[in-house]
C-alpha positions in Angstrom: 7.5 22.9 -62.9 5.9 20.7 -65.5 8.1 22.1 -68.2 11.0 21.1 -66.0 9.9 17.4 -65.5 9.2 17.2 -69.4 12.6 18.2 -70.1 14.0 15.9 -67.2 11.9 12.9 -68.7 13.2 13.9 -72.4 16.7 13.7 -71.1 16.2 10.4 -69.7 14.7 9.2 -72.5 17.7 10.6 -74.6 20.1 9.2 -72.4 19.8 5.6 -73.5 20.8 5.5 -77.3 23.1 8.4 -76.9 25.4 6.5 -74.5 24.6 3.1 -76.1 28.0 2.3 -77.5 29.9 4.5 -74.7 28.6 3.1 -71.2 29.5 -0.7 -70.7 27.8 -1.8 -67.2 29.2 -4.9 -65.3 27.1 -8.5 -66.2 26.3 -7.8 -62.0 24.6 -4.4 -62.4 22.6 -5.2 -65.6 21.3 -8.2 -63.3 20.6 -5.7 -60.7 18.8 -3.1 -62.8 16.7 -6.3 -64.4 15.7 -7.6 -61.0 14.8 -4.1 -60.1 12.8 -3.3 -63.2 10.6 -6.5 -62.2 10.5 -5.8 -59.0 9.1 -2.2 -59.0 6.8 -3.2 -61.9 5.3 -6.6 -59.4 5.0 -3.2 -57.0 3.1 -1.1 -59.3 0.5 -4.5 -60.0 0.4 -4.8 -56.3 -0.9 -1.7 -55.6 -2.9 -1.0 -58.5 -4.8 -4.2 -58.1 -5.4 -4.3 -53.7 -5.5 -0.7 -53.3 -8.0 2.0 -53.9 -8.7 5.3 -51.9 -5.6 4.5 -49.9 -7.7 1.3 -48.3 -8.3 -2.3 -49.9 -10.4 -2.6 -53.2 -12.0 -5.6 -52.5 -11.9 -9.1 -54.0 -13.0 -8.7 -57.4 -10.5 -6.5 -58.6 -7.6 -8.6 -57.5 -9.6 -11.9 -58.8 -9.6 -10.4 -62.0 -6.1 -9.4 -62.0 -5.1 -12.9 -61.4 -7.5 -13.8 -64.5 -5.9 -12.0 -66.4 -2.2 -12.6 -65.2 -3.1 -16.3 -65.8 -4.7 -15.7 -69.4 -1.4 -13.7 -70.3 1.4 -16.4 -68.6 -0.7 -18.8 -70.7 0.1 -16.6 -73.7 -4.0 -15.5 -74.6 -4.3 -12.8 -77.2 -4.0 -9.2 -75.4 -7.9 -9.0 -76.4 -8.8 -12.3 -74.3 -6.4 -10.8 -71.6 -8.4 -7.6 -70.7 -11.8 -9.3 -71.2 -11.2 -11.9 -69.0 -9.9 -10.0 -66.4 -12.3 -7.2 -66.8 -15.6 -9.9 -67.4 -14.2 -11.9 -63.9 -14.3 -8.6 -61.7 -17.6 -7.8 -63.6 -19.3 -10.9 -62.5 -17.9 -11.2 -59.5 -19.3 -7.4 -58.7 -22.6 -8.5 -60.4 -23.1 -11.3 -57.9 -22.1 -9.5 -55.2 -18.5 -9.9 -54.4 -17.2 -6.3 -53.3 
C-alpha cells in the first residue's frame, strides 16, 4: 500500500512539467484551482490551530497562530515568525491560559 501511494504521489508530482506546454486550462478554472488551493490551505490552519485530540486546543495555540499570522502579513523574517508565535502560546501557557 505505501509503495502504491509513493508511486501515485510521484506521478502527480510528474504530472505538472510533463504536461506543461500541452494542457492549456481556461482563465476560469485556473481561478478556481487558485481559490481552492487557498481555501483548503485556510482549512488545514483552521484545524491545525483549534483542534487537538479531536476537541478544542485551547486559547493559546490559536493566539499564537494569529501572532504569527500577523508577524508574517507584516512581512517579519521567518525566524521572528515562529518565535513570536511560539513565545505568545508559551507565555500565555506559562500564565495560565489553557
Amino acid at each position: 500500500m505505501i509503495l502504491a501511494l509513493a508511486v501515485g504521489t510521484y506521478l502527480f508530482r510528474l504530472a505538472g512539467p510533463a504536461l506543461h506546454g500541452r494542457v492549456e486550462l481556461p482563465a476560469r478554472v485556473q481561478e478556481l484551482l487558485s481559490a481552492g488551493a487557498i481555501v483548503l490551505l485556510a482549512a488545514l490552519l483552521a484545524t491545525g490551530a483549534l483542534t487537538e485530540s479531536g476537541g478544542f486546543a485551547g486559547w493559546a495555540r490559536p493566539l499564537g497562530v494569529l501572532v504569527g499570522g500577523g508577524l508574517a502579513w507584516r512581512r517579519a523574517p521567518f525566524v521572528v515568525v515562529v518565535l513570536g508565535a511560539a513565545g505568545t502560546a508559551a507565555v500565555l501557557r506559562a500564565v495560565g491560559v489553557a
